[in-house]
C-alpha positions in Angstrom: 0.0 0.0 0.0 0.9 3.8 -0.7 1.6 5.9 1.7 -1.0 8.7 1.8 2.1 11.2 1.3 3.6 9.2 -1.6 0.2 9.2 -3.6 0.4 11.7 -6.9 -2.5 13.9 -7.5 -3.7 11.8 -10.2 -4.2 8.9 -8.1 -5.9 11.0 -5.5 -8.6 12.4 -8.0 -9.4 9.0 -9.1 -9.8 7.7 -5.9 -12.2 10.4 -4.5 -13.8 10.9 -8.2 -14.7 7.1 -7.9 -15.4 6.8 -4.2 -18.1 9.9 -4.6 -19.6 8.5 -7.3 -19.7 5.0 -6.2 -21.7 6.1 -2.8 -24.1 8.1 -4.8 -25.1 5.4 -7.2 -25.5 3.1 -3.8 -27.7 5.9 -2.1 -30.0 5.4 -5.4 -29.5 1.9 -6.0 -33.0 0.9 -4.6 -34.5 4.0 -6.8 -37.0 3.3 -9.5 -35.1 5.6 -11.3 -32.1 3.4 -11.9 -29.5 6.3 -13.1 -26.0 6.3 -12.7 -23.9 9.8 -11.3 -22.5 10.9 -15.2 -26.0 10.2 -15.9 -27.9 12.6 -12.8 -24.9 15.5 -14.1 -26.4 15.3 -17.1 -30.2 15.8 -16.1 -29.1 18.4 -13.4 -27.3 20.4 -15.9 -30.1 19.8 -18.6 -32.7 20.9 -16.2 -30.9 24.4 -15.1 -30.4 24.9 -19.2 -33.4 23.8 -20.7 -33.3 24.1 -24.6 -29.9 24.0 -24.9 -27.9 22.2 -27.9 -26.3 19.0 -27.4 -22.8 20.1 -28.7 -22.7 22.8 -26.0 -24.1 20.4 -23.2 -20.9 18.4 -24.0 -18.3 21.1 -24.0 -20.2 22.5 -20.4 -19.6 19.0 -19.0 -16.1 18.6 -20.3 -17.2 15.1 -22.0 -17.0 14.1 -25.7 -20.6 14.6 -27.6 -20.5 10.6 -27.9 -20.1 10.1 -24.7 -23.4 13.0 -24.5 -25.4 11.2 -26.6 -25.1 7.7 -24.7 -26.2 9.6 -21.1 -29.5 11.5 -23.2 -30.0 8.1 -24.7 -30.7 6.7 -21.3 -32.6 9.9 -20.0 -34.7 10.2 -22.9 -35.5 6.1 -22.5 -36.3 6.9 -18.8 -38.8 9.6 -19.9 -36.7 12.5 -18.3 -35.5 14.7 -21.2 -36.6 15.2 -25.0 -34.6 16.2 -27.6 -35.7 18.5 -30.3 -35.3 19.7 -33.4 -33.2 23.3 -33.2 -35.0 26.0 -35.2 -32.1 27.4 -36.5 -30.2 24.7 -37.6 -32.0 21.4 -38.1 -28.6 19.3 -37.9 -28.6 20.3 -34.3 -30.6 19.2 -31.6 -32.3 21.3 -28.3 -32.2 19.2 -25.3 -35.2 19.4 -22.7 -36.4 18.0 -19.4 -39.6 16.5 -19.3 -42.2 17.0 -16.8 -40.8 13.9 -14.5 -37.3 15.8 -14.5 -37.0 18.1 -11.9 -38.7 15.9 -9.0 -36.9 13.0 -10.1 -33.8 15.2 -10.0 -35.0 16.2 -6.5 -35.4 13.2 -5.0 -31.7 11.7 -6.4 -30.2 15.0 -5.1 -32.2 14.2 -1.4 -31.1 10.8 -1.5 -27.3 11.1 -2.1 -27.3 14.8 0.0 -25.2 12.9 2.8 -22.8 11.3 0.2 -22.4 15.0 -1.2 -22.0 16.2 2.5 -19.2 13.8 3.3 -15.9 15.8 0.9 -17.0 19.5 3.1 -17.4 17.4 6.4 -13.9 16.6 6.3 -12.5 20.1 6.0 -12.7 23.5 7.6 -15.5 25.9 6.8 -12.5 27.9 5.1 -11.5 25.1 3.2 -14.0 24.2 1.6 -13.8 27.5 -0.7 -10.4 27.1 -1.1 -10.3 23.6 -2.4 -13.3 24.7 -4.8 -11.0 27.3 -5.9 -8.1 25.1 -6.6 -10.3 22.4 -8.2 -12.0 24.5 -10.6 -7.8 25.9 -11.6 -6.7 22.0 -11.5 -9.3 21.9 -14.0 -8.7 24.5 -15.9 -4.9 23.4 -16.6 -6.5 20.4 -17.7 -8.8 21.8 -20.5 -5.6 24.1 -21.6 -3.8 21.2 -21.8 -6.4 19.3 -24.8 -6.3 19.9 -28.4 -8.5 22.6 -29.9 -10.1 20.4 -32.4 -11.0 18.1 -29.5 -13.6 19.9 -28.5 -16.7 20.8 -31.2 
């Protein structure tokens, strides 16, 4: 084993990305709604943009528009989103939440809200900014760091 002081930053975001997401999809595991976390980041973000285009869904989520259409595939089969034509280009397509969207959102979000808890619970009130901060420039680095025509 590791020690904890040894471990590279890489290993550390893959163990608390997968850890997170892994206790969410057990706190819904007995859910009729039978969604997996990529999948509920999807529907949150489609319900607080309704109507926007698929390509731009993908670049907001940092995921390839493949990988996009495989999670609104689900959702749409679960009755949660539509997708529709776009009036301005009929190549591109307007995604939507359904009626079902938003309180199936709001129970998933209930449901895992301890799970989402847990990361702040371990650090200070003034941590919890800061490590935001530093996340959202980790990130950043990371975008800068892909090819311009890997993103449509």
């Amino acid at each position: 084993m590791i020690p904890p002081s040894q471990e590279t930053l890489g290993m550390l975001f893959s163990d608390v990305t997968r850890l997170y997401w892994r206790g969410l999809e057990q706190a819904w595991a007995h859910t009729e709604h039978d969604i997996r976390a990529a999948e509920l980041r999807v529907l949150k973000t489609v319900v607080e943009h309704p109507g926007e285009r698929q390509s731009r869904l993908a670049e907001a989520l940092f995921i390839e528009p493949m990988t996009l259409t495989g999670h609104l595939d689900r959702l749409e089969k679960r009755g949660l989103i539509e997708r529709r034509p776009d009036a301005h280009d009929r190549r591109a397509k307007n995604v939507v939440p359904t009626a079902a969207a938003a309180p199936a959102l709001e129970r998933l979000l209930a449901l895992g809200a301890a799970v989402r808890a847990a990361p702040a619970a371990a650090l200070s009130a003034e941590e919890v900014p800061q490590l935001r901060d530093m996340l959202v420039r980790v990130r950043a680095a990371l975008v800068a760091l892909e090819a311009p025509e890997g993103r449509s």
